[in-house]
C-alpha positions as CSV (number, residue, x, y, z in Angstrom):
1,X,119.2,118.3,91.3
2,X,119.3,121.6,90.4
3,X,115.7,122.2,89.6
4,X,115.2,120.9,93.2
5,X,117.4,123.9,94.6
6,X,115.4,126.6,92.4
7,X,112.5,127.2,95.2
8,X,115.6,128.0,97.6
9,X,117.4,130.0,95.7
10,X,113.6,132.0,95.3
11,X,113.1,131.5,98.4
12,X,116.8,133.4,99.6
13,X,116.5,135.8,97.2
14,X,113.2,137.2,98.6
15,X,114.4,137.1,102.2
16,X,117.3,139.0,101.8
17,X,115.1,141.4,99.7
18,X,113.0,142.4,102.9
19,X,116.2,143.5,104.9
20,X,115.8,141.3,107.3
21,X,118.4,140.5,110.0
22,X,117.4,136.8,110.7
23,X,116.4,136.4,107.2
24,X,118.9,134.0,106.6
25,X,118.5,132.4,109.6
26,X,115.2,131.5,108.6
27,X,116.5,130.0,105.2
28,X,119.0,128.2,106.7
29,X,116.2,126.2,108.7
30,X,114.3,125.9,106.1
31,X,116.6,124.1,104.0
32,X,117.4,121.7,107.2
33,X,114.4,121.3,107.5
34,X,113.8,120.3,103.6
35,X,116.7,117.9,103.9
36,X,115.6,116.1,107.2
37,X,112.1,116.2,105.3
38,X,113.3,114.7,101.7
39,X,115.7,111.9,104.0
40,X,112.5,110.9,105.9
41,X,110.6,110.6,102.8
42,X,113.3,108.5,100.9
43,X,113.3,106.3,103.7
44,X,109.5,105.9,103.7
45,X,109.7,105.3,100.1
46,X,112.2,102.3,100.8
47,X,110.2,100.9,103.2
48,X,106.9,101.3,101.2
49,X,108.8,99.8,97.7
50,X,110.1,96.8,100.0
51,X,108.5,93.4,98.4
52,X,107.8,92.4,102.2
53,X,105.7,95.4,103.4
54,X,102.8,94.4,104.6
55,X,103.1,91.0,104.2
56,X,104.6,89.9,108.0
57,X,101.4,89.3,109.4
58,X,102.4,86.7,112.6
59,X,102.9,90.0,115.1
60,X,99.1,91.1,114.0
61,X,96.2,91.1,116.7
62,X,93.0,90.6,115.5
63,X,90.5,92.6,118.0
């Protein structure tokens, strides 16, 4: 976990480097952002380990 929080803690420590005002505004998206992003893959991940995916084929159209 915390080799995942390394780029942030970069990523902060540039920002507030630059004297910006909504510096930090920015990271804190960012790392919203990176957690709605890393939930949706985990639960694409799920679906794409699941020992049925793929294989419910009686709702397919063949064109």
């Amino acid at each position: 976990m915390e080799e995942q929080k390394l780029p942030l803690v970069l990523v902060t420590k540039y920002l507030r480097n630059r004297s910006n005002p909504n510096a930090m505004l920015t990271v804190f998206q960012f790392e919203r952002e990176a957690v709605v992003l890393a939930n949706w893959l985990r639960d694409q991940e799920v679906l794409a380990l699941s020992q049925d995916f793929g294989q419910d084929l009686r709702h397919a159209v063949n064109y």
